[in-house]
ChimeraX commands (.cxc) that place a marker at each C-alpha (Angstrom):
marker #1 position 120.96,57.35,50.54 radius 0.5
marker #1 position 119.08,59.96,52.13 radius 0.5
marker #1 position 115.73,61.63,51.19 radius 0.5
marker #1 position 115.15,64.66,49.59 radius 0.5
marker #1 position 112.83,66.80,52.13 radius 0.5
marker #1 position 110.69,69.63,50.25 radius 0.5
marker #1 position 111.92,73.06,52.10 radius 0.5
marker #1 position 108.68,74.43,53.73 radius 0.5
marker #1 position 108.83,78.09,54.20 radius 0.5
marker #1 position 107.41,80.26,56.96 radius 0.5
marker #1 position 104.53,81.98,57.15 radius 0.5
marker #1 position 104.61,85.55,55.63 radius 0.5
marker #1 position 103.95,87.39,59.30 radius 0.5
marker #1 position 103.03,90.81,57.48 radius 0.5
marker #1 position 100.07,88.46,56.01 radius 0.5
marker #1 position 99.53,86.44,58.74 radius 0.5
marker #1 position 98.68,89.72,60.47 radius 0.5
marker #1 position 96.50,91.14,57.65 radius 0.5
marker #1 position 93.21,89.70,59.59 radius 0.5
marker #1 position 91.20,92.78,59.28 radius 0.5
marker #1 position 91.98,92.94,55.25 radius 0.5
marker #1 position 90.87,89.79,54.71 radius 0.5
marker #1 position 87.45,90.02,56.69 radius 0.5
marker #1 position 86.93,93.41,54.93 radius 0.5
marker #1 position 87.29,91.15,51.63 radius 0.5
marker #1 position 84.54,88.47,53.10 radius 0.5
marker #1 position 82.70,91.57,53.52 radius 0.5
marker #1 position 82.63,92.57,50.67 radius 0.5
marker #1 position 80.77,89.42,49.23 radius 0.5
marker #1 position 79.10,88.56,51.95 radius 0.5
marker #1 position 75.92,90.03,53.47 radius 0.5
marker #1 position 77.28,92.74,56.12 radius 0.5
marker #1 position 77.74,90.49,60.18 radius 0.5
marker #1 position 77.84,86.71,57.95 radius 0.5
marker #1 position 81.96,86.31,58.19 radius 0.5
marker #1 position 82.29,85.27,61.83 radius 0.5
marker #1 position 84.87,84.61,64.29 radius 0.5
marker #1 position 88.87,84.35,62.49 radius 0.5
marker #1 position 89.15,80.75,62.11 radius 0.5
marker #1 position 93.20,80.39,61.29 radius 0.5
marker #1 position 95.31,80.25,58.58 radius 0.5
marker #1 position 97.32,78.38,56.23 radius 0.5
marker #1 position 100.48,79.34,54.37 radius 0.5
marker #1 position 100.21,78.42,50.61 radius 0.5
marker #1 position 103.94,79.58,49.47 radius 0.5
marker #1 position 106.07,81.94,49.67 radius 0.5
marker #1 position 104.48,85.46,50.89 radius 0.5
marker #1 position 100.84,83.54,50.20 radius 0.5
marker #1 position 98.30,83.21,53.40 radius 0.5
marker #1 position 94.64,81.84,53.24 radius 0.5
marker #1 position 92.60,83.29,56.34 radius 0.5
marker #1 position 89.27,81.52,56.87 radius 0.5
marker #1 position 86.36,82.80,58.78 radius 0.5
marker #1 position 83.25,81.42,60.07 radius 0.5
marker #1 position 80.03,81.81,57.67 radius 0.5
marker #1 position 76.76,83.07,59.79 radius 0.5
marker #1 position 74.91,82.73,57.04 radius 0.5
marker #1 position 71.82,79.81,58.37 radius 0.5
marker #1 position 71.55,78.38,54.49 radius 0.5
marker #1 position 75.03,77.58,54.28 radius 0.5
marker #1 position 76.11,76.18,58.09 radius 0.5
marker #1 position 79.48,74.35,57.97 radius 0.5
marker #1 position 80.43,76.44,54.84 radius 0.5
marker #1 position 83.59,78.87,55.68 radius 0.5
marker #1 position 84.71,82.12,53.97 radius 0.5
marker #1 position 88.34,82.19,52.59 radius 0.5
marker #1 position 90.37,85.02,51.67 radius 0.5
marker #1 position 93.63,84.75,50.32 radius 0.5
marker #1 position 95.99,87.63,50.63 radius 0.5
marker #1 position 99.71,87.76,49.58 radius 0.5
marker #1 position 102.41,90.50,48.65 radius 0.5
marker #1 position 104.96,91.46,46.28 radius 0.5
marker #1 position 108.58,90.55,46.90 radius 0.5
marker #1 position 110.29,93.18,49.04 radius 0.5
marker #1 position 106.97,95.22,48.94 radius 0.5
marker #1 position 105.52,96.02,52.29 radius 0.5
marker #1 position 101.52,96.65,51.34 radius 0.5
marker #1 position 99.37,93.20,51.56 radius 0.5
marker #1 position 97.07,92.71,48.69 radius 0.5
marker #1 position 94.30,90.54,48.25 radius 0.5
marker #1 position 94.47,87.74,45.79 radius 0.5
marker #1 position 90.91,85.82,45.76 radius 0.5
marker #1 position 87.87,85.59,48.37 radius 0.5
marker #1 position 85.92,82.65,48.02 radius 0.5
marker #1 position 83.36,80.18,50.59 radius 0.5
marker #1 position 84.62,77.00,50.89 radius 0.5
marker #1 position 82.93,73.96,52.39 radius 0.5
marker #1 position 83.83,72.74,55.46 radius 0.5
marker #1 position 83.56,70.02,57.55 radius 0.5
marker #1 position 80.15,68.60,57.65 radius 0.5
marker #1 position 78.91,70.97,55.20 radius 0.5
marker #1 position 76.00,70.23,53.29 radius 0.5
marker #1 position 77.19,69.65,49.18 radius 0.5
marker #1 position 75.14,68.80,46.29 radius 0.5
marker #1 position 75.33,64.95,45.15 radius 0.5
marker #1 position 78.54,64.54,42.37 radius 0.5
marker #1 position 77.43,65.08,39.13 radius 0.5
marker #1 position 76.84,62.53,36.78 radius 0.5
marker #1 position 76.86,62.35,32.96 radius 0.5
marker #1 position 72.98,61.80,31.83 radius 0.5
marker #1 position 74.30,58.82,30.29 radius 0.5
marker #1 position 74.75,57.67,33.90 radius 0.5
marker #1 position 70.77,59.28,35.19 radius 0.5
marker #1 position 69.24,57.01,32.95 radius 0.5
marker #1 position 67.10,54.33,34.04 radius 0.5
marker #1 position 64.76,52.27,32.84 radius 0.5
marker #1 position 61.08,53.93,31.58 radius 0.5
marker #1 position 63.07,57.37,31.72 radius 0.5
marker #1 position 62.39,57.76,28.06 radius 0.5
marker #1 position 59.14,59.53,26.74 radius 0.5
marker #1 position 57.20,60.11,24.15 radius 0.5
marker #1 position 59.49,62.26,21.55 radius 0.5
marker #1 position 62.83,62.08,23.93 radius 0.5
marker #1 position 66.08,60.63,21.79 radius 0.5
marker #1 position 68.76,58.49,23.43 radius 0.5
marker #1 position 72.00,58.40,21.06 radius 0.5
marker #1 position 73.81,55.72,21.41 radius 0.5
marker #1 position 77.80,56.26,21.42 radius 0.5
marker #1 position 79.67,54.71,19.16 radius 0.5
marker #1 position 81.66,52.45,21.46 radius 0.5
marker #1 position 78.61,50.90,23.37 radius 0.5
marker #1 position 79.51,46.90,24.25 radius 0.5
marker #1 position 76.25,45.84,23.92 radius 0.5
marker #1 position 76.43,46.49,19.66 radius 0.5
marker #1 position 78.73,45.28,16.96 radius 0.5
marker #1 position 79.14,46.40,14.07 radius 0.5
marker #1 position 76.71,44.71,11.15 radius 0.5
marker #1 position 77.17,43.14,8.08 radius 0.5
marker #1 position 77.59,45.24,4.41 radius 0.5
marker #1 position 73.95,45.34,2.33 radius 0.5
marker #1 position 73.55,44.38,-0.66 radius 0.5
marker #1 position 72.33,45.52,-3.81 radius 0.5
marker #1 position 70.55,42.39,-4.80 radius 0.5
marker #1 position 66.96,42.04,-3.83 radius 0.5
marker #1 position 67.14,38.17,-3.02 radius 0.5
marker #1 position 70.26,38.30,-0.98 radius 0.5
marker #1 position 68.83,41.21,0.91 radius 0.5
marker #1 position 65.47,39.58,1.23 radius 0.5
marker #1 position 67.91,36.76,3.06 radius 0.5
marker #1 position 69.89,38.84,5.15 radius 0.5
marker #1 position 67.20,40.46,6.89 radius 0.5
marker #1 position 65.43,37.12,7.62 radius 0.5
marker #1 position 68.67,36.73,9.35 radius 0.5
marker #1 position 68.77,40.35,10.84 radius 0.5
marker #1 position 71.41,41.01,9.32 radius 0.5
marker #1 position 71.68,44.20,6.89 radius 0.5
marker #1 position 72.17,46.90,9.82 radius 0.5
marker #1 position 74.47,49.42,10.55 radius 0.5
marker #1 position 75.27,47.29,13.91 radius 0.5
marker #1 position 73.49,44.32,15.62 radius 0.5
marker #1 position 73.23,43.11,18.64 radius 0.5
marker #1 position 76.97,41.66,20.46 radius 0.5
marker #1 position 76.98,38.63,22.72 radius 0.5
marker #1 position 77.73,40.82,25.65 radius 0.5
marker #1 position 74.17,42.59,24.82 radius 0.5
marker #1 position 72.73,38.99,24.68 radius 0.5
marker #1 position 74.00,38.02,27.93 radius 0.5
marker #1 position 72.94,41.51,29.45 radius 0.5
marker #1 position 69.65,41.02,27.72 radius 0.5
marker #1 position 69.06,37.54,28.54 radius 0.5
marker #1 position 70.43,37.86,32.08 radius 0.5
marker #1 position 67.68,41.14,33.01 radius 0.5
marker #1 position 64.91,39.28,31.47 radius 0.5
marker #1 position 65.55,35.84,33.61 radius 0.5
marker #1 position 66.20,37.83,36.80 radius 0.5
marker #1 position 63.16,40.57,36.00 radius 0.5
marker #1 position 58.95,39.84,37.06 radius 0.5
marker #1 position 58.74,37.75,34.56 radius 0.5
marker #1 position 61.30,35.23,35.10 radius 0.5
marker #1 position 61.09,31.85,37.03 radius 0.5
marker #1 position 61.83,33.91,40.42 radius 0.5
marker #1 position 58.24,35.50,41.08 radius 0.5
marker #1 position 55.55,34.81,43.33 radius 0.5
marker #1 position 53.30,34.23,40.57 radius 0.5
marker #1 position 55.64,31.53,38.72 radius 0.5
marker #1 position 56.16,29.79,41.79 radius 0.5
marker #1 position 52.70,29.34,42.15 radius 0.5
marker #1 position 51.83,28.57,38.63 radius 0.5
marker #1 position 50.26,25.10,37.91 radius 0.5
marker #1 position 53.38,25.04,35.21 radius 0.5
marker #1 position 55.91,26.43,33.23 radius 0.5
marker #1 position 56.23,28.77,29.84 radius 0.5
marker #1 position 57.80,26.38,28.03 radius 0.5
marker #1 position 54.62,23.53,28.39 radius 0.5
marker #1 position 52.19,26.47,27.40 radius 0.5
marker #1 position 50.54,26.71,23.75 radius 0.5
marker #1 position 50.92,29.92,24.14 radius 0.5
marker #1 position 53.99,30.28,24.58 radius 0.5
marker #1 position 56.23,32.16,21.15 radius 0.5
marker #1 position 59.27,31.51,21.35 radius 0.5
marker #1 position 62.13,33.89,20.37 radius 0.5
marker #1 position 63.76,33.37,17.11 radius 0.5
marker #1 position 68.02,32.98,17.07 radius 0.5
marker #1 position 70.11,31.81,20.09 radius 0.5
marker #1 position 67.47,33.28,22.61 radius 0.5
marker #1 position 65.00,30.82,22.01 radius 0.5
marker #1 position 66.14,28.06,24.03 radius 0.5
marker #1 position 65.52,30.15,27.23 radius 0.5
marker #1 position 63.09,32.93,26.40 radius 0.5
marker #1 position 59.63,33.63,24.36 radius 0.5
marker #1 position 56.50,35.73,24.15 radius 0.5
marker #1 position 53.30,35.41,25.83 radius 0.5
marker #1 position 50.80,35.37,23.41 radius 0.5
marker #1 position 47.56,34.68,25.73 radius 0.5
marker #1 position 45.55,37.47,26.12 radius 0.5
marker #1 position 43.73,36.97,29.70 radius 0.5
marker #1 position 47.41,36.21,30.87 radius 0.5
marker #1 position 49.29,39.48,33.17 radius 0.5
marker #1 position 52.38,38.85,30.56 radius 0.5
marker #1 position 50.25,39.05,27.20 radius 0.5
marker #1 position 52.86,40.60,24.85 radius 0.5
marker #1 position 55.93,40.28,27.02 radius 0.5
marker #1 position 59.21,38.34,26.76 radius 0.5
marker #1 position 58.55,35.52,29.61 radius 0.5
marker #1 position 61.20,33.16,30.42 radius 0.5
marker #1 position 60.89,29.73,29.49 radius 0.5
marker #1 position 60.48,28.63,33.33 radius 0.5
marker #1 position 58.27,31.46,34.16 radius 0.5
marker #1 position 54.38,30.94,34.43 radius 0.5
marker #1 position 51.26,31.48,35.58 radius 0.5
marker #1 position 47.35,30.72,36.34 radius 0.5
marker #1 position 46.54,31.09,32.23 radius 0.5
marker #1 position 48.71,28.49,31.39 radius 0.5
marker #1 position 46.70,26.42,28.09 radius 0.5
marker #1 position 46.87,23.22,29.93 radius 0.5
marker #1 position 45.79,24.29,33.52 radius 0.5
marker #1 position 43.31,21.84,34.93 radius 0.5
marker #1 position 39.47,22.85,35.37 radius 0.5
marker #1 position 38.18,22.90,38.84 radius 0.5
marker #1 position 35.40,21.23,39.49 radius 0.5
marker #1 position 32.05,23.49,40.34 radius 0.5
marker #1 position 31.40,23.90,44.25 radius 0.5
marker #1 position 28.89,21.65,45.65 radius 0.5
marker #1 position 26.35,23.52,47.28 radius 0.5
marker #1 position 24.77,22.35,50.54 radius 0.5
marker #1 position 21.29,21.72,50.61 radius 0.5
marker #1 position 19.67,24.49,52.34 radius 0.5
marker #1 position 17.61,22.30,55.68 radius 0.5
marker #1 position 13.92,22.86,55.40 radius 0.5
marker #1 position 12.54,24.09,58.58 radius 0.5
marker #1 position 9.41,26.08,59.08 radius 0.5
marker #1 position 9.97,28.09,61.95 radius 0.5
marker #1 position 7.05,30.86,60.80 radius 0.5
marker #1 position 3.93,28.71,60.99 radius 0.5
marker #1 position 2.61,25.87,63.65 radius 0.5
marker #1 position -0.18,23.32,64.55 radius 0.5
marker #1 position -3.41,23.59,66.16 radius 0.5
marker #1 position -3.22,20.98,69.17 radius 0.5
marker #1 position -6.29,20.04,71.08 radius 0.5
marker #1 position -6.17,21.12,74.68 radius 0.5
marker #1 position -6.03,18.41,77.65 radius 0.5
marker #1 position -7.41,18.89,81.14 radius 0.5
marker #1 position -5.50,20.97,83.44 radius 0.5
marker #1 position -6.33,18.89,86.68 radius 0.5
marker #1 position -7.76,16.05,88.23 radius 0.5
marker #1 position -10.78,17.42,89.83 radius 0.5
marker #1 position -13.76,16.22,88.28 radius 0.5
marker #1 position -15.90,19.39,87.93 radius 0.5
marker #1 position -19.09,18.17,86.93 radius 0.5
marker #1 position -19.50,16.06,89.85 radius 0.5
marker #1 position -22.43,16.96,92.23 radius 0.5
marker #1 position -20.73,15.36,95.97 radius 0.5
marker #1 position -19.98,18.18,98.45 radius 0.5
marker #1 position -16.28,18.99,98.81 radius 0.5
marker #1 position -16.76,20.24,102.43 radius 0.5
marker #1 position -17.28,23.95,101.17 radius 0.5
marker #1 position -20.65,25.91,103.18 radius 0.5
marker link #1:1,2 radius 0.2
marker link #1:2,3 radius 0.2
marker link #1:3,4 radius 0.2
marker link #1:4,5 radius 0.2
marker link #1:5,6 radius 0.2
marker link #1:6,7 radius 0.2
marker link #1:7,8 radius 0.2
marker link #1:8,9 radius 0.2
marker link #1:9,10 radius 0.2
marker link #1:10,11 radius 0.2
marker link #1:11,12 radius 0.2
marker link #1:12,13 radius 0.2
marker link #1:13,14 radius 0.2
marker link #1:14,15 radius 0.2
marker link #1:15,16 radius 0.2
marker link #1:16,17 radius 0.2
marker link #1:17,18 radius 0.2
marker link #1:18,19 radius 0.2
marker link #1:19,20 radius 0.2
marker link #1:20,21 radius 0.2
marker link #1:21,22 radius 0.2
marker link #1:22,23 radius 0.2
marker link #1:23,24 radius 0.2
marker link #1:24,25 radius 0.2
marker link #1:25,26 radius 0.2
marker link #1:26,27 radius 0.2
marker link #1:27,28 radius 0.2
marker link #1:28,29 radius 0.2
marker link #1:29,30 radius 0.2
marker link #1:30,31 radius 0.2
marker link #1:31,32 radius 0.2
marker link #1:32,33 radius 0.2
marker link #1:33,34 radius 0.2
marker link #1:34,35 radius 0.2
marker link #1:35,36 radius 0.2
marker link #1:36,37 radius 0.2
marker link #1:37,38 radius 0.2
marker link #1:38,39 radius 0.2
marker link #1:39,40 radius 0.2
marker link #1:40,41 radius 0.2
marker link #1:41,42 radius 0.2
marker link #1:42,43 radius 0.2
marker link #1:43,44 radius 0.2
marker link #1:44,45 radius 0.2
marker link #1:45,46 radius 0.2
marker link #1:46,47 radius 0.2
marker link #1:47,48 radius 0.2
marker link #1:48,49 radius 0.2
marker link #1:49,50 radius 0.2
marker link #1:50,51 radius 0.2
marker link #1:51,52 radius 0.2
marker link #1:52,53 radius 0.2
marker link #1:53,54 radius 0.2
marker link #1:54,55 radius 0.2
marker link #1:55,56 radius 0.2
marker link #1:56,57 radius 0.2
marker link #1:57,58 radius 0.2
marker link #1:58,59 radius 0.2
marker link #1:59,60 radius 0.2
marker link #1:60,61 radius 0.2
marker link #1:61,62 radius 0.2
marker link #1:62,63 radius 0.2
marker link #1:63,64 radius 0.2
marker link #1:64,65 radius 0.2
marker link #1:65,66 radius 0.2
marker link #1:66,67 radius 0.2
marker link #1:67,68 radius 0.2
marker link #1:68,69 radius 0.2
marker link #1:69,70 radius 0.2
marker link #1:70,71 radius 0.2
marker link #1:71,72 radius 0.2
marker link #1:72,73 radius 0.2
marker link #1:73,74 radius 0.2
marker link #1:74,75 radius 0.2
marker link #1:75,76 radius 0.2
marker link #1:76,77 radius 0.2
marker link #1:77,78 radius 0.2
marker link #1:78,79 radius 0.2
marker link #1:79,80 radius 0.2
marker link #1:80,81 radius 0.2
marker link #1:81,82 radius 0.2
marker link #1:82,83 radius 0.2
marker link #1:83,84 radius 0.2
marker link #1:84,85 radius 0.2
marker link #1:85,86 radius 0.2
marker link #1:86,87 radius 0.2
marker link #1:87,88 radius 0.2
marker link #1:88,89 radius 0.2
marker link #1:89,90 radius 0.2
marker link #1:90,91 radius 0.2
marker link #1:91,92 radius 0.2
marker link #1:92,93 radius 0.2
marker link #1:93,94 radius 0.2
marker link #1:94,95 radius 0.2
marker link #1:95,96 radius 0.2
marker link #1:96,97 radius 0.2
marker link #1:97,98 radius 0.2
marker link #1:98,99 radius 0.2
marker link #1:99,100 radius 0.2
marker link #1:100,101 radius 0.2
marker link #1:101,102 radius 0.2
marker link #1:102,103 radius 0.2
marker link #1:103,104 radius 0.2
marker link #1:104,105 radius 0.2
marker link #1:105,106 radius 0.2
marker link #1:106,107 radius 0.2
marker link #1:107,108 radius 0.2
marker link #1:108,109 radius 0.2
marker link #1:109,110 radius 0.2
marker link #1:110,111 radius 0.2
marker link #1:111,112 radius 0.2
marker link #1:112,113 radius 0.2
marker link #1:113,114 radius 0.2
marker link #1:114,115 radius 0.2
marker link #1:115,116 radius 0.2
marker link #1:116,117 radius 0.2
marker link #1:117,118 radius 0.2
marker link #1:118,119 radius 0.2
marker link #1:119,120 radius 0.2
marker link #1:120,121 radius 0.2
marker link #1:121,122 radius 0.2
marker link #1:122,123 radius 0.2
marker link #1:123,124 radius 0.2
marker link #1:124,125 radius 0.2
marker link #1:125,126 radius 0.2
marker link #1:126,127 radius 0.2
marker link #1:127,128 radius 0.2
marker link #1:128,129 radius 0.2
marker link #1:129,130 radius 0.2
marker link #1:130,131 radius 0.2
marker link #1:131,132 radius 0.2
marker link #1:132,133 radius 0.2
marker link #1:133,134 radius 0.2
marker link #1:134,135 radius 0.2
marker link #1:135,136 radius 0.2
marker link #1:136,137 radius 0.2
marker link #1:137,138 radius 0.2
marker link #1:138,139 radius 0.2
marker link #1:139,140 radius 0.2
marker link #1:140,141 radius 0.2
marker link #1:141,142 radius 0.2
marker link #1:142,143 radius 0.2
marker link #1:143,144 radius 0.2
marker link #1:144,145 radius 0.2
marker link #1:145,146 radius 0.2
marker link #1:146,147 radius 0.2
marker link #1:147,148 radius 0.2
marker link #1:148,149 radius 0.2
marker link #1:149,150 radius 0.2
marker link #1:150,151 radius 0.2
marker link #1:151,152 radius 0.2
marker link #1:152,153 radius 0.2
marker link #1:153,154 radius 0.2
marker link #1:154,155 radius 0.2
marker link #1:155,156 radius 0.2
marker link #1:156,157 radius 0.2
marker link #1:157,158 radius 0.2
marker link #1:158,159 radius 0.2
marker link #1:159,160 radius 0.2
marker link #1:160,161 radius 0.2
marker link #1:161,162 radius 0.2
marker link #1:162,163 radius 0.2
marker link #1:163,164 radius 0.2
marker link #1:164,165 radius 0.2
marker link #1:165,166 radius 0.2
marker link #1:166,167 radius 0.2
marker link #1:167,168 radius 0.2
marker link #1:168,169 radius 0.2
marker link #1:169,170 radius 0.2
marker link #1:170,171 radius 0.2
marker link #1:171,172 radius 0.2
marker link #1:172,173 radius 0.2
marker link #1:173,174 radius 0.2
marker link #1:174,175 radius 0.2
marker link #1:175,176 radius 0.2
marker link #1:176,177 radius 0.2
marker link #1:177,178 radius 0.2
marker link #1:178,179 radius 0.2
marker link #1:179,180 radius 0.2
marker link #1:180,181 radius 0.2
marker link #1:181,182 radius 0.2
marker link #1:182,183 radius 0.2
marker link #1:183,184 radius 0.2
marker link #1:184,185 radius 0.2
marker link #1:185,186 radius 0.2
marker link #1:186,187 radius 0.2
marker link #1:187,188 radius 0.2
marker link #1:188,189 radius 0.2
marker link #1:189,190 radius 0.2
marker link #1:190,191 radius 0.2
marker link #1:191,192 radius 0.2
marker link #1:192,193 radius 0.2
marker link #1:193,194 radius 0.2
marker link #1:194,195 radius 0.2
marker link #1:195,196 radius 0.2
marker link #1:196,197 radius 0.2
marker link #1:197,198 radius 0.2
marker link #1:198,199 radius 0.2
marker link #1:199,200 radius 0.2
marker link #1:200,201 radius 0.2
marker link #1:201,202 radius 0.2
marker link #1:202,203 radius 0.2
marker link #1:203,204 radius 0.2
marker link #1:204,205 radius 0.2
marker link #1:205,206 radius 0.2
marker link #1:206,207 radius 0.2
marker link #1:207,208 radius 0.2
marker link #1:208,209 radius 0.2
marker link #1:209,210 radius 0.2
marker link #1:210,211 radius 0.2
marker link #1:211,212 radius 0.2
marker link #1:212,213 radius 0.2
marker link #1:213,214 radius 0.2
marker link #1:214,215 radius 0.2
marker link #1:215,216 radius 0.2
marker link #1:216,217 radius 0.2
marker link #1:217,218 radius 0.2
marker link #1:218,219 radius 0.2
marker link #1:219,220 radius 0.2
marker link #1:220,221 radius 0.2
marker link #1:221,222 radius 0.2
marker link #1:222,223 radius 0.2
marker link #1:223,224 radius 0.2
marker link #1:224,225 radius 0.2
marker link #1:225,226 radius 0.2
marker link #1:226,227 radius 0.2
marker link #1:227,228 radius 0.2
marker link #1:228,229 radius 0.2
marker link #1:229,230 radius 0.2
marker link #1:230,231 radius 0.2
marker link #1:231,232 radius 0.2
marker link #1:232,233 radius 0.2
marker link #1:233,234 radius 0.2
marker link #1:234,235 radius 0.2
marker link #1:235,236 radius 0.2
marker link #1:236,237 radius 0.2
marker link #1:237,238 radius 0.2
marker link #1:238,239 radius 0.2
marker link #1:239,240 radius 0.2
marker link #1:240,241 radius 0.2
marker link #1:241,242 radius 0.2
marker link #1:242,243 radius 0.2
marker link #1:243,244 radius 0.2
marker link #1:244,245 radius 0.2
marker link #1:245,246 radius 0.2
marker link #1:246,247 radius 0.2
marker link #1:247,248 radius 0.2
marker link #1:248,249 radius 0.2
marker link #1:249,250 radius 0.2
marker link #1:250,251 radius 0.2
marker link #1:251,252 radius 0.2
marker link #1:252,253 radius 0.2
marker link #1:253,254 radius 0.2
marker link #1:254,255 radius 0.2
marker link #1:255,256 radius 0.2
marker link #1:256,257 radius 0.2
marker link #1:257,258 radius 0.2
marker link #1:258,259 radius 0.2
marker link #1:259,260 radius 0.2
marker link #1:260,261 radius 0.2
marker link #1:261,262 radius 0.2
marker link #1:262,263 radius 0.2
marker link #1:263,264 radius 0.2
marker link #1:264,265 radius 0.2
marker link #1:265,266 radius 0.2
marker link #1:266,267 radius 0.2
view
């Protein structure tokens, strides 16, 4: 069997040649001297030609202008179709844009901002049907049940998995040197439903997680059963009295004997 090859037609010369049309077109949007030097062409089909020139222009280096000129079947007279600047290589393009659903991070949301949530998000599933009765919907909401949706195991797993990982999991400088863990503290809350074998809520108030969701092997220096460290023993400051002194009887300087009345040879 043999291929089928797509026929690839020649360039249209009487457009190849229509150069000066197209600059005049780059010209024409363009500030006047920004199209440069004729950079080539490209055939796009039958009678179509796409001439690209160099843009001058400093804000948009790399960019290049290009002006695509055709004609009508059997017509002589070039025409131009569109006029456009195109990137080029190494041009300098704007980041791909992203849905805001996909900006959002974490602490992006302020103080009257709204974040829908679609319909199809993985981390919800769809609730239970209220009631009409006040004692089975006192009981369902001690459950949390009784919502439009509730939280879905992959939102669980999401949840739990942040929180262990995060600065207040076991994996922080300040649980590693904690005298022990979370789960040994009195103040430690723990979470109510399938959560509350790993995770809880600090509930000290001196403690850098007061109010948080800790993990259960997190901890820190607050912890209710840390041991008390003795008091410093001072040092005894040494008494010396360097400021005041004695008064010490003088002794004789010599051995002469100067009350003594025998000549020493002297005239």
């Amino acid at each position: 069997m043999s291929r089928t090859r797509a026929r690839v037609s020649a360039p249209d010369q009487a457009c190849v040649a229509a150069v000066d049309l197209a600059r005049a077109a780059a010209e024409e949007l363009a500030r006047p001297g920004e199209p440069g030097e004729h950079l080539g062409f490209e055939s796009e089909g039958d009678r179509i030609v796409t001439h690209y020139f160099a843009c001058l222009d400093k804000a948009y280096r790399g960019w290049r202008w290009a002006v695509t000129v055709t004609r009508a079947s059997r017509a002589k007279k070039v025409t131009v179709s569109e006029a456009v600047l195109l990137p080029g290589s190494g041009a300098l393009l704007a980041p791909e844009w992203l849905p805001w659903s996909e900006r959002l991070r974490p602490g992006d949301l302020g103080v009257g901002d709204l974040l829908p949530t679609p319909e199809d998000d993985d981390r919800l599933t769809p609730g239970f049907t209220d009631t009409d009765d006040d004692a089975e919907r006192q009981a369902v909401f001690e459950y949390g049940l009784g919502r439009a949706r509730v939280l879905s195991a992959i939102g669980k797993d999401r949840a739990a998995r942040r929180w262990h990982s995060g600065e207040h999991g076991p994996h922080t400088p300040i649980a590693h040197a904690a005298p022990a863990q979370c789960s040994t503290c009195g103040f430690f809350w723990l979470l109510a439903g399938g959560l509350r074998h790993m995770f809880g809520v600090c509930a000290n108030e001196y403690a850098p997680d007061d109010g948080k969701v800790v993990a259960a092997d997190h901890g820190c220096g607050a912890h209710s059963e840390a041991a008390v460290l003795p008091p410093p023993v001072e040092q005894a400051t040494p008494i010396l009295d360097d400021l005041g002194y004695d008064l010490m009887e003088e002794e004789a300087a010599g051995s002469v004997d100067e009350s003594a009345t025998e000549e020493l040879g002297h005239s």
